[in-house]
NULO-26675 format. One record per residue: residue number from 1; residue in three letters; y negated, z negated, x negated of N, C-alpha, C, CB in turn. Coordinates in steps of 0.05 Angstrom, whole numbers, always signed. Each point is the difference from the previous one (the first is absolute). Glycine has a CB too. Example, Ala and Ser with C-alpha at 12.3 -4.5 7.8 and 13.67 -1.06 7.14 Angstrom:
% residues 2
{site 1, 'ala', {+114, -156, -264}, {-24, +0, +18}, {-24, +0, -18}, {+23, -25, +38}}
{site 2, 'ser', {-44, +39, -31}, {-24, -1, -16}, {-22, -14, +15}, {+13, +43, -24}}
END
This chain:
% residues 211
{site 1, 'unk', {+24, +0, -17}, {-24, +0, +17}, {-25, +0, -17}, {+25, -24, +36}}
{site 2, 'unk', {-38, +38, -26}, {-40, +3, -18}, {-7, -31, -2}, {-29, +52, +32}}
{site 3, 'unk', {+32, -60, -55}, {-19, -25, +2}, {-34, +9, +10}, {+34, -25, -44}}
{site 4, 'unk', {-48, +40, +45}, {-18, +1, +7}, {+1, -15, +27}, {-7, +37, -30}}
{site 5, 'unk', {+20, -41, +48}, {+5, -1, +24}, {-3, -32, +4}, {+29, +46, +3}}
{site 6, 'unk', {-26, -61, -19}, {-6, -29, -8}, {-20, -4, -17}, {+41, -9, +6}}
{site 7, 'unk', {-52, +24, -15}, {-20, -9, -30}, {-24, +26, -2}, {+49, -25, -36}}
{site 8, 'unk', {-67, +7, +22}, {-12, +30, -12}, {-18, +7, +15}, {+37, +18, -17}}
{site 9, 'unk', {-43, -24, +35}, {-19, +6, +34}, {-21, -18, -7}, {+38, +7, +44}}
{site 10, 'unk', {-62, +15, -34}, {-16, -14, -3}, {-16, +12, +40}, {+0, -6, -75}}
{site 11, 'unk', {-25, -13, +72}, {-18, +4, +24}, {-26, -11, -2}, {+36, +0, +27}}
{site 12, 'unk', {-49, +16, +1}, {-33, -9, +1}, {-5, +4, +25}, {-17, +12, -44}}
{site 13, 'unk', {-4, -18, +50}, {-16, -4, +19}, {-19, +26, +15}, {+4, -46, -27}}
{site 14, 'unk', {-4, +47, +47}, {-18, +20, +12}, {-16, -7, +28}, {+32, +31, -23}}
{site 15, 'unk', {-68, -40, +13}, {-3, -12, +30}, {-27, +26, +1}, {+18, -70, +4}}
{site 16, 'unk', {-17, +94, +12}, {-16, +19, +0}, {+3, +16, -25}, {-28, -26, +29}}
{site 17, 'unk', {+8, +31, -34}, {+2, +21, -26}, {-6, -25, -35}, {-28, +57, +41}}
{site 18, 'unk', {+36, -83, -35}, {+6, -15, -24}, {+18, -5, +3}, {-29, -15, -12}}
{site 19, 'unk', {+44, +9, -21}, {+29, +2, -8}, {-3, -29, -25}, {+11, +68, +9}}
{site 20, 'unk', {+12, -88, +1}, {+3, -26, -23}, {+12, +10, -20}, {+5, -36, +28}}
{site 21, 'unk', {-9, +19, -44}, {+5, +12, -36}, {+40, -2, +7}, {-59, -33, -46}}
{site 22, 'unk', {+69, +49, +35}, {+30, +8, -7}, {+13, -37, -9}, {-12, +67, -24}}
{site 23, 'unk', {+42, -75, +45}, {+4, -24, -10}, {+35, +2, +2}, {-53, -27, +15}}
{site 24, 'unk', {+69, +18, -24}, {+27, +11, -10}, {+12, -19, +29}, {+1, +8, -69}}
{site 25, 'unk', {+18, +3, +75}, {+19, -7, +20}, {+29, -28, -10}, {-14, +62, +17}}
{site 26, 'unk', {+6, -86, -9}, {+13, -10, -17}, {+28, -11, +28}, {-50, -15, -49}}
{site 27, 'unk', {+47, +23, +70}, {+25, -3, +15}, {+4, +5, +24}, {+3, -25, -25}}
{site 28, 'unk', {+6, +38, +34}, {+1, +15, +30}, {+8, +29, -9}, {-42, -28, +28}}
{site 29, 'unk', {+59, +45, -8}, {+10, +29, -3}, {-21, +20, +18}, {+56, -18, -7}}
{site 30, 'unk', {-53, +44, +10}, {-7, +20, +8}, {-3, -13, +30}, {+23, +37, -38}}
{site 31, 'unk', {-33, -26, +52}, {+0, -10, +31}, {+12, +40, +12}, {-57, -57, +2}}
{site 32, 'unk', {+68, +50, +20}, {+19, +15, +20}, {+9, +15, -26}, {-24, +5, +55}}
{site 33, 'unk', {+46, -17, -68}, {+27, +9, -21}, {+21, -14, +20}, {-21, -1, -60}}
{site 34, 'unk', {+44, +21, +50}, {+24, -6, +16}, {+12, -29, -11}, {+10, +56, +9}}
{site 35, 'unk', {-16, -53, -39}, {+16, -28, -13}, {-14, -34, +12}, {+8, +35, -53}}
{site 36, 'unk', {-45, -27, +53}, {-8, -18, +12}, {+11, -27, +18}, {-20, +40, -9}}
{site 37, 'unk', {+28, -20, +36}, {+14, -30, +15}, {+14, -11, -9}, {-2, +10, +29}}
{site 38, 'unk', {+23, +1, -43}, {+33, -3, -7}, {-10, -33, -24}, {+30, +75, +0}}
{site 39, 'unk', {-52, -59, -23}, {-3, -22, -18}, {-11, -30, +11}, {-7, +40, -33}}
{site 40, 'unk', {-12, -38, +55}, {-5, -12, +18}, {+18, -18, +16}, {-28, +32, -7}}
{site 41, 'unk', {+42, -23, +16}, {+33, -13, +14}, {+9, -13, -25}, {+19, +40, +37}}
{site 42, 'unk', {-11, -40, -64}, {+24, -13, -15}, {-33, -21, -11}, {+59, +47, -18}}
{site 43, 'unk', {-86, -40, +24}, {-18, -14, -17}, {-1, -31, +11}, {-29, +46, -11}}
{site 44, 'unk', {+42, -43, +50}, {-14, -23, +23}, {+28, -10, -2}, {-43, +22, +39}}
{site 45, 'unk', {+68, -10, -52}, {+27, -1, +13}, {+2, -40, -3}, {+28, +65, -20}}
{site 46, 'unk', {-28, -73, -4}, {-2, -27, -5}, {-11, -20, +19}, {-2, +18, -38}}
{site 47, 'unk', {-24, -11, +53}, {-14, -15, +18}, {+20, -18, +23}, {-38, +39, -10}}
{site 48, 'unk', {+52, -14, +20}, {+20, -15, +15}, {+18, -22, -4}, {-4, +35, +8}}
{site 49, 'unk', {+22, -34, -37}, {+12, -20, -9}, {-21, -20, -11}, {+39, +29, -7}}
{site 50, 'unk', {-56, -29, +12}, {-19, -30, -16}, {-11, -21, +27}, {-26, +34, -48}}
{site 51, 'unk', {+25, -10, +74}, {-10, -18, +26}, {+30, -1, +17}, {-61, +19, +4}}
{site 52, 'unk', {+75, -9, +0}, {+19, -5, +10}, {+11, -19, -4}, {-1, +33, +2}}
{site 53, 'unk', {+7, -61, -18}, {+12, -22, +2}, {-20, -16, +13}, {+31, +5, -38}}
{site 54, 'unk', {-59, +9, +42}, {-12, -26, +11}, {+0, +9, +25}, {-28, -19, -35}}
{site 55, 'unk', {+29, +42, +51}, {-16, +16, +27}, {+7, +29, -10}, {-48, -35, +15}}
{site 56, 'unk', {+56, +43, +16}, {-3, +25, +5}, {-22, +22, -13}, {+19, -25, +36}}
{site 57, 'unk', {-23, +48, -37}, {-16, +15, -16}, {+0, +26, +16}, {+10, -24, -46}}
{site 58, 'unk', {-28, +46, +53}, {+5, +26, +11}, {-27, +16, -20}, {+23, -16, +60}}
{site 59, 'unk', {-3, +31, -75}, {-28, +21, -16}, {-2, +23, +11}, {+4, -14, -43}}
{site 60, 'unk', {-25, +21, +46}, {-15, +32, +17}, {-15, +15, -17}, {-9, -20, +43}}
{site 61, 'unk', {+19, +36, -66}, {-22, +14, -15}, {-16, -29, -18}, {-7, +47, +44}}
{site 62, 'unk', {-21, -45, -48}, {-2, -36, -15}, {-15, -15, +20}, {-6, +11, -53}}
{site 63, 'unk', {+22, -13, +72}, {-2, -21, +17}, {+27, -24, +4}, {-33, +38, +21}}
{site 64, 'unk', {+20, -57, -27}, {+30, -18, +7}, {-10, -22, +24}, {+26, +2, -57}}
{site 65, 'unk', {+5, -3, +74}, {-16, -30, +10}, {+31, -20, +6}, {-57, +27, +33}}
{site 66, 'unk', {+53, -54, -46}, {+11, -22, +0}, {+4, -18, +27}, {-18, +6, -45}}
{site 67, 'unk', {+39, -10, +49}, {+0, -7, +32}, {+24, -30, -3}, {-10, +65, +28}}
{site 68, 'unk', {+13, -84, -5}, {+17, -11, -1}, {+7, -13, +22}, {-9, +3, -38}}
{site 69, 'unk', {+26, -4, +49}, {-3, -22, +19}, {+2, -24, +7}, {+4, +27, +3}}
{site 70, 'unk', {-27, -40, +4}, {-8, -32, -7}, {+6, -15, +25}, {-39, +9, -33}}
{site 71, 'unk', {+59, -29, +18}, {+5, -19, +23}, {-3, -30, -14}, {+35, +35, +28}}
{site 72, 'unk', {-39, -36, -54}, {-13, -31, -9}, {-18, +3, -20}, {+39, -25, +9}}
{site 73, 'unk', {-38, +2, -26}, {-20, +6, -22}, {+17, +11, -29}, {-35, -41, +24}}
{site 74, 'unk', {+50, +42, -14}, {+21, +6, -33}, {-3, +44, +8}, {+61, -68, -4}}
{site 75, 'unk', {-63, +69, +22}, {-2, +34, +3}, {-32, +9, -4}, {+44, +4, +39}}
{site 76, 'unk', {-62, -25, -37}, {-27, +1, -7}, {+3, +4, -37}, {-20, -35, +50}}
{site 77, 'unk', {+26, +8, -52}, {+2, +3, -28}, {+17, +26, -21}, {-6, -52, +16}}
{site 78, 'unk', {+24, +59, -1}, {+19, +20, -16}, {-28, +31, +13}, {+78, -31, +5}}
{site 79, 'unk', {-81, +38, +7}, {-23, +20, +5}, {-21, +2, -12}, {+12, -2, +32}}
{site 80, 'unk', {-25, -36, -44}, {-14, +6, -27}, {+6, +3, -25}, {-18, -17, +21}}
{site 81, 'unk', {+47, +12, -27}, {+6, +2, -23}, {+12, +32, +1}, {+5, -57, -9}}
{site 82, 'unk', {+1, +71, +33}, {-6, +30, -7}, {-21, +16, +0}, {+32, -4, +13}}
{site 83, 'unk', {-60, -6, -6}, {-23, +16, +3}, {-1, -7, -43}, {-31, -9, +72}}
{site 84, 'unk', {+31, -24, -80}, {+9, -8, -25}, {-3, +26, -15}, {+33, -37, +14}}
{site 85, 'unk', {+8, +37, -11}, {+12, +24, -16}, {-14, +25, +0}, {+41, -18, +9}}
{site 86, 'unk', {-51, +30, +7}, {-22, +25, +6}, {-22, -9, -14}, {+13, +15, +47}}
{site 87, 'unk', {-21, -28, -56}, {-21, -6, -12}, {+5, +6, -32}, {-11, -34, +40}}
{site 88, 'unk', {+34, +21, -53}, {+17, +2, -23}, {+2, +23, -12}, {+20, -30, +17}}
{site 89, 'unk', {-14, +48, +11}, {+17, +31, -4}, {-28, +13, -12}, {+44, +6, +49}}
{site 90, 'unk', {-56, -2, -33}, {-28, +7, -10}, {-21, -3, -23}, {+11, -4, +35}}
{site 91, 'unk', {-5, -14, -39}, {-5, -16, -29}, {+15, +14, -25}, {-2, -46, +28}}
{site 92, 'unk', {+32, +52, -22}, {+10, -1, -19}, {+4, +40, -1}, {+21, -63, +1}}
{site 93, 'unk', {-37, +71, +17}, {+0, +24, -1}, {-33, +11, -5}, {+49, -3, +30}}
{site 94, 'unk', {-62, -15, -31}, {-21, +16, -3}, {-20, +10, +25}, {+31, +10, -38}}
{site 95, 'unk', {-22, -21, +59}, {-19, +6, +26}, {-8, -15, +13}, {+15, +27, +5}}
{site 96, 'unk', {-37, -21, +4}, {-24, -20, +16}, {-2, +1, +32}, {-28, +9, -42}}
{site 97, 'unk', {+34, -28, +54}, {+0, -2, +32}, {-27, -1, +7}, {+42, -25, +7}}
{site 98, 'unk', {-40, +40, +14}, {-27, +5, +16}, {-3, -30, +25}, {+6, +67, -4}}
{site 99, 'unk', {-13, -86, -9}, {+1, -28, +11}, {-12, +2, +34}, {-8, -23, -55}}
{site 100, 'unk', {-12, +43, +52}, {-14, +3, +31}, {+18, +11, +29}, {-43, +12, -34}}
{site 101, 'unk', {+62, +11, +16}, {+17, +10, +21}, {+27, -16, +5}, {-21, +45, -11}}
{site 102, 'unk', {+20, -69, +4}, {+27, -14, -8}, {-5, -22, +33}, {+5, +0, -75}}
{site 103, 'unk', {+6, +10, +92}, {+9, -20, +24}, {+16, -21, +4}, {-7, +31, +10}}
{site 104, 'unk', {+20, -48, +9}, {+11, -16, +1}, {-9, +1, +44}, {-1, -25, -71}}
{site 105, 'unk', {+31, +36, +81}, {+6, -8, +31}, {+23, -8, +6}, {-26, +28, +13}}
{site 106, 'unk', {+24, -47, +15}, {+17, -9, +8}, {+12, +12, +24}, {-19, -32, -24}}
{site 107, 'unk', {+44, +38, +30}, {+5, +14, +24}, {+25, -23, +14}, {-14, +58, -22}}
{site 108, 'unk', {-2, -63, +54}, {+20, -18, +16}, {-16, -9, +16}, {+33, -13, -29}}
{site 109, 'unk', {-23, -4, +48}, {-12, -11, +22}, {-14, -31, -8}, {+36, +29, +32}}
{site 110, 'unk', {-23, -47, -40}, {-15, -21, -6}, {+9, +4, -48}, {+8, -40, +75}}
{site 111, 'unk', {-45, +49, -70}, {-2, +7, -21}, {-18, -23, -18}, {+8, +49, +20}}
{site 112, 'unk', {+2, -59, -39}, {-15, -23, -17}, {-8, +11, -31}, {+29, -39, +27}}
{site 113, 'unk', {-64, +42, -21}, {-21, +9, -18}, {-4, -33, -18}, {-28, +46, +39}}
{site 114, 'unk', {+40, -49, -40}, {-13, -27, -20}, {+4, +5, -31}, {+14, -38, +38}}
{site 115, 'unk', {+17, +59, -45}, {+0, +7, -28}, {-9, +15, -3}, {+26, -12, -10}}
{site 116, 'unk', {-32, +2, -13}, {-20, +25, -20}, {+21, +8, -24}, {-56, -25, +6}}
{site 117, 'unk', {+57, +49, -11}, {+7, +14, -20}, {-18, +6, -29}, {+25, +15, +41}}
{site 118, 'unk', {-16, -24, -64}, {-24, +10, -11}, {+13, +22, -26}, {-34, -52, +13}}
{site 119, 'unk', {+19, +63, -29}, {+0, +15, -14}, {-18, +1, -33}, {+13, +15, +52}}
{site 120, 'unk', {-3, -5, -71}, {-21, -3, -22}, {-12, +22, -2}, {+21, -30, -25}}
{site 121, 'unk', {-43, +26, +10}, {-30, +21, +5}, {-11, -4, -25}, {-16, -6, +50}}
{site 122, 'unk', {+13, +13, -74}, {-19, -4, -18}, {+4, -30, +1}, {-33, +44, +5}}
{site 123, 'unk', {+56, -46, -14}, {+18, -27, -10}, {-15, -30, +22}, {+7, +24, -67}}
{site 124, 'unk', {-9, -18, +91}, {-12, -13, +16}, {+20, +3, +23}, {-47, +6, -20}}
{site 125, 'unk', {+59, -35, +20}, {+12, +11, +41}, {-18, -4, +14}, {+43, -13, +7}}
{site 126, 'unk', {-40, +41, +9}, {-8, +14, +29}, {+21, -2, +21}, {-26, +33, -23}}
{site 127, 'unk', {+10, -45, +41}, {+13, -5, +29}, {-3, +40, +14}, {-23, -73, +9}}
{site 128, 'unk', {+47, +77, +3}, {-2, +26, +11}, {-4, -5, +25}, {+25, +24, -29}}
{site 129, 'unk', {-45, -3, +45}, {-9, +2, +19}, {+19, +7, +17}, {-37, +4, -17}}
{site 130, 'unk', {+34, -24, +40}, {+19, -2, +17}, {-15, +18, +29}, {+22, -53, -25}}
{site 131, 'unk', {-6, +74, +38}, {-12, +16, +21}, {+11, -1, +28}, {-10, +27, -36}}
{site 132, 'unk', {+0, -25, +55}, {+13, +10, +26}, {+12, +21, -2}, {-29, -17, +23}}
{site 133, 'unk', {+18, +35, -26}, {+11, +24, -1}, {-1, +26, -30}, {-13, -16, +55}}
{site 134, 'unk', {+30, +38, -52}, {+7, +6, -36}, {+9, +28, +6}, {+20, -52, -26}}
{site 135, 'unk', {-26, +73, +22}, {+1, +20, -4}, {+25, +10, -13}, {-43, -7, +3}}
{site 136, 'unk', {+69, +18, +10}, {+19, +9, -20}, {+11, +29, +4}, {+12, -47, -3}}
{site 137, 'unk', {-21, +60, -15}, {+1, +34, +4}, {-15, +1, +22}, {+46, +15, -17}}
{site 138, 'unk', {-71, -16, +23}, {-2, +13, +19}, {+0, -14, +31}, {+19, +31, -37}}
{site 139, 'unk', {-6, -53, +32}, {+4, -12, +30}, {-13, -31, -2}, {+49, +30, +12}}
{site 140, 'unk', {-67, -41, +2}, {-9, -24, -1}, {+19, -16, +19}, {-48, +14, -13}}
{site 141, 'unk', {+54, -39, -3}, {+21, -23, +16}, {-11, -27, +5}, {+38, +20, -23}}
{site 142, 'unk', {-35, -25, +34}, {-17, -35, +11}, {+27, -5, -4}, {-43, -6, +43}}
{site 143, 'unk', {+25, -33, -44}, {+21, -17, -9}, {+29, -14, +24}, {-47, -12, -37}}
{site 144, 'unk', {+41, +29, +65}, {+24, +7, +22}, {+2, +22, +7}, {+0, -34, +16}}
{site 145, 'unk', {+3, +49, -34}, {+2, +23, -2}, {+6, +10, +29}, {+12, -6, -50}}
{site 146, 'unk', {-42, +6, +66}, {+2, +17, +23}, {-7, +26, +0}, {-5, -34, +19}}
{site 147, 'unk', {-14, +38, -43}, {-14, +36, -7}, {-21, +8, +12}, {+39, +17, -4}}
{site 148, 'unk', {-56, -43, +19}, {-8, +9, +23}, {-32, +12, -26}, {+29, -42, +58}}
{site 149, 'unk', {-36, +31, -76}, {-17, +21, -12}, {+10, +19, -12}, {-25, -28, -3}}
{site 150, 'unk', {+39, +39, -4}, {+11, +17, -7}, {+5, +23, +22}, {+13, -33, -33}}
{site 151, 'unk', {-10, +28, +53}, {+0, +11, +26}, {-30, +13, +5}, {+39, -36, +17}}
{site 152, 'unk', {-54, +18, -13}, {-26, +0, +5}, {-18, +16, -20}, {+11, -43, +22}}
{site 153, 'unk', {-4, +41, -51}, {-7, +18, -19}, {+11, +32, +8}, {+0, -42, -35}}
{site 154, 'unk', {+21, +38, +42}, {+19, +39, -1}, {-26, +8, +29}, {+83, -6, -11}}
{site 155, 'unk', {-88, -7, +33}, {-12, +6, +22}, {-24, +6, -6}, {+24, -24, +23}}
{site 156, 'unk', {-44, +9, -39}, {-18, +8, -7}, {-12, +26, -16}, {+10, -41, +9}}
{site 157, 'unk', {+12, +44, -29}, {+7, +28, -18}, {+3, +17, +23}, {+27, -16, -45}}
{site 158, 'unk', {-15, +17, +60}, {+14, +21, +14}, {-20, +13, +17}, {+45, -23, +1}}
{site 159, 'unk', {-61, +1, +19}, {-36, +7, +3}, {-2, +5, -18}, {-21, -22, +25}}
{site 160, 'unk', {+7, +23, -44}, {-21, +14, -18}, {+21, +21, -2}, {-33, -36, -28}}
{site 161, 'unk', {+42, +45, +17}, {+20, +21, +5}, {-8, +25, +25}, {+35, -41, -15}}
{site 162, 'unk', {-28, +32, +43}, {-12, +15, +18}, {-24, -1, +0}, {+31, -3, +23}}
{site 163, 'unk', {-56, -10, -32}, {-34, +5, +1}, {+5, +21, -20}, {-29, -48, +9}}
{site 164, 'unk', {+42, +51, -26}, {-13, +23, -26}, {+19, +27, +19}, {-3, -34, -67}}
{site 165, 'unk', {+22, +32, +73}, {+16, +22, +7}, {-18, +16, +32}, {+56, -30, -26}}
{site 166, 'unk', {-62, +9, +38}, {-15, +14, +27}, {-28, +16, -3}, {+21, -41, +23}}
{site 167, 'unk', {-44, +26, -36}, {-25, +13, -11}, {+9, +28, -21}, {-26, -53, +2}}
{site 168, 'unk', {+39, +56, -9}, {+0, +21, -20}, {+25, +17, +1}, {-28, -29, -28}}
{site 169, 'unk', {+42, +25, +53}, {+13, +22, +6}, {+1, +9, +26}, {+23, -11, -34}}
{site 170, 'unk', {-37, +25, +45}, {-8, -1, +26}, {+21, +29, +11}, {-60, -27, -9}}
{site 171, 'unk', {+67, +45, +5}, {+20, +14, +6}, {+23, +3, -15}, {-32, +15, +18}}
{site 172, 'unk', {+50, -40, -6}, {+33, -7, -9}, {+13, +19, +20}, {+0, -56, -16}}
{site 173, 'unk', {+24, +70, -3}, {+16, +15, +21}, {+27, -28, +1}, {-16, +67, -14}}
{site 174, 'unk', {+32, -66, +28}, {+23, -25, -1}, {+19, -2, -27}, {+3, +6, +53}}
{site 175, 'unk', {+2, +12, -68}, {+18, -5, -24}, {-22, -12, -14}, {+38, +39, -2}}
{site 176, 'unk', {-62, -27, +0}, {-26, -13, -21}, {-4, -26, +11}, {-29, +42, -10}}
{site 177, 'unk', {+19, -56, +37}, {+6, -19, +0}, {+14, -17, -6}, {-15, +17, +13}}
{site 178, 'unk', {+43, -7, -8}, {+27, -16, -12}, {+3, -8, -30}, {+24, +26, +35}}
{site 179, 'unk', {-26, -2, -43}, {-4, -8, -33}, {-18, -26, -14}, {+4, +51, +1}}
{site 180, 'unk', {-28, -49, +16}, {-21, -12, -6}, {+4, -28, +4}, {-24, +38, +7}}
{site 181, 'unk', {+45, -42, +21}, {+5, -22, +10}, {+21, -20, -19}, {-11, +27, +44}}
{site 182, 'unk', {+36, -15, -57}, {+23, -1, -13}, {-14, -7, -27}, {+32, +34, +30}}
{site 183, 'unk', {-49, -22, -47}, {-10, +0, -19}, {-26, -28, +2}, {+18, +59, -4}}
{site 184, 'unk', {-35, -58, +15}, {-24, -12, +1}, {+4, -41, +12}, {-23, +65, +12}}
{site 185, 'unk', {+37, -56, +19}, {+0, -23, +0}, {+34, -6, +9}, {-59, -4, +11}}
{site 186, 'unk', {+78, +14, -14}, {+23, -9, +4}, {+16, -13, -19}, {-5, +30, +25}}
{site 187, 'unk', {-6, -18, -55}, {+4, -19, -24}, {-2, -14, -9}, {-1, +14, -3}}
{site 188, 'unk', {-28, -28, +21}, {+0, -29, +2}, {+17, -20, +8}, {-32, +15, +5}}
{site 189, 'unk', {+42, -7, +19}, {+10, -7, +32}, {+37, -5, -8}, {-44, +38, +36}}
{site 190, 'unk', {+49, -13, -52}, {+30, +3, -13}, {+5, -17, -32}, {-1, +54, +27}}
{site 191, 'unk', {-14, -57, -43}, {+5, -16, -13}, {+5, -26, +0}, {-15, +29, -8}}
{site 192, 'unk', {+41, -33, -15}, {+18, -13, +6}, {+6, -25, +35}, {-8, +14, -62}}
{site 193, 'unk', {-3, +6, +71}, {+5, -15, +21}, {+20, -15, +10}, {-22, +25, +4}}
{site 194, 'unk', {+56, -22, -10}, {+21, -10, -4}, {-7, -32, -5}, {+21, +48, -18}}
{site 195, 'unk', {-43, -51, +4}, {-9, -29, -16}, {-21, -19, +27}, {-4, +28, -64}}
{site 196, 'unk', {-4, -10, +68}, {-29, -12, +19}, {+0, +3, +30}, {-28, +14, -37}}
{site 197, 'unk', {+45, +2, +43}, {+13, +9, +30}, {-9, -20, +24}, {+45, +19, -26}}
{site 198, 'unk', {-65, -21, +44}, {-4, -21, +13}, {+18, -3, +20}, {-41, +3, -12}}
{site 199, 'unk', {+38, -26, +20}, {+22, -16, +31}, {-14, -11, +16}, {+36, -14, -21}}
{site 200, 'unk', {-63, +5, +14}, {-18, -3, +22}, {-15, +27, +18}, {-5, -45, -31}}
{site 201, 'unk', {+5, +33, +48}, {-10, +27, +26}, {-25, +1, -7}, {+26, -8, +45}}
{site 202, 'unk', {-45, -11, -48}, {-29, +7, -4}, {-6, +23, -26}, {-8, -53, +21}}
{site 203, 'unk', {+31, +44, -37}, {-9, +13, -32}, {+12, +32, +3}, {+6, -53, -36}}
{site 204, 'unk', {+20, +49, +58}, {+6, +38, -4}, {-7, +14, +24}, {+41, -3, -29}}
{site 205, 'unk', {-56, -23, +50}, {-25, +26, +12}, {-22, +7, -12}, {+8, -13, +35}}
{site 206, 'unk', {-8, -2, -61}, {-34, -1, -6}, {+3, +40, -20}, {-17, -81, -12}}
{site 207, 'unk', {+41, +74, +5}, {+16, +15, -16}, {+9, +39, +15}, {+19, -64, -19}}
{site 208, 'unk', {-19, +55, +41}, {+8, +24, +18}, {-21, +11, +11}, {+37, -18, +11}}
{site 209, 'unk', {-66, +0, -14}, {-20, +16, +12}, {-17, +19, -22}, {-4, -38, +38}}
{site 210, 'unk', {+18, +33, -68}, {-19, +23, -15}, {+22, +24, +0}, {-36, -33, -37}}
{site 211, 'unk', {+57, +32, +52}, {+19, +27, +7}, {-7, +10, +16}, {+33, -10, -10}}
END
């Protein structure tokens, strides 16, 4: 293989027509190369075995999230000593957590906010912010996971959706409509819906009237 492909790279800057002085590439590969992900996959592969004796783990591309299910204080404690180990892993690899996007929710009916999770920061523990609700791919979840904003978000999109499609297309023949419909606001409406699927009547009439 070209060592160039690891080494040797250099880069700069371009904001308008100025350019930063030339500075050598000291770690990261090509971006959209086929080897890319692959080195990526065997780079995170470890992560798993370091949080897994303490808590569950699910990685998405470089997203991970640590989960457990708590029924005393000894499953509290083993969930900090895997956020811990994630902390370690990172350390000993050379990468820096984005402390701001780092959550902490609880999902259940009688839910107890009293622990705090914390985290190190510029050799400082940080308590992680604890949320109602959390964004995952795409889908926002409350902490009983009813969806009802998440619902209420796809509805809203889906209006704005028909305001732009009605003003500015004023002679739809029916396949053009359809398309427009399928494309514009049905993709909202169809995503992963399998996950968010309502069972209350109020939420899939609210749901049936932008059809």
């Amino acid at each position: 293989m070209d060592p160039r492909f690891f080494g040797g790279r250099k880069y700069r800057v371009r904001v308008n027509l100025s350019y930063s002085l030339w500075n050598w590439v000291t770690s990261g590969i090509p971006q959209r190369s086929v080897l890319g992900p692959i080195l990526f996959l065997i780079y995170i592969n470890d992560l798993i075995e370091c949080c897994t004796t303490h808590c569950e783990i699910y990685l998405f591309a470089d997203d991970a999230k640590l989960f457990k299910h708590i029924l005393n204080e000894c499953d509290h404690q083993s969930l900090q000593e895997g956020v811990s180990e994630l902390h370690v892993w990172t350390q000993r690899w050379l990468l820096t957590l984005n402390i701001s996007t780092c959550k902490v929710i609880t999902f259940g009916r009688n839910i107890d906010k009293s622990h705090v999770y914390n985290i190190m920061n510029n050799n400082l523990v940080t308590p992680i912010e604890r949320v109602d609700t959390i964004k995952d791919l795409g889908i926002l979840m409350d902490e009983k996971l009813s969806f009802k904003e998440h619902i209420n978000n796809k509805i809203n999109k889906s209006y704005a959706m028909l305001g732009l499609i009605e003003p500015n297309f004023n002679y739809l023949t029916v396949s053009t409509c359809i398309l427009l419909y399928k494309n514009m606001i049905m993709s909202h409406l169809d995503y992963c819906s399998s996950v968010w699927s309502p069972y209350r009547k109020g939420d899939i009439e609210d749901l049936e009237k932008v059809q």
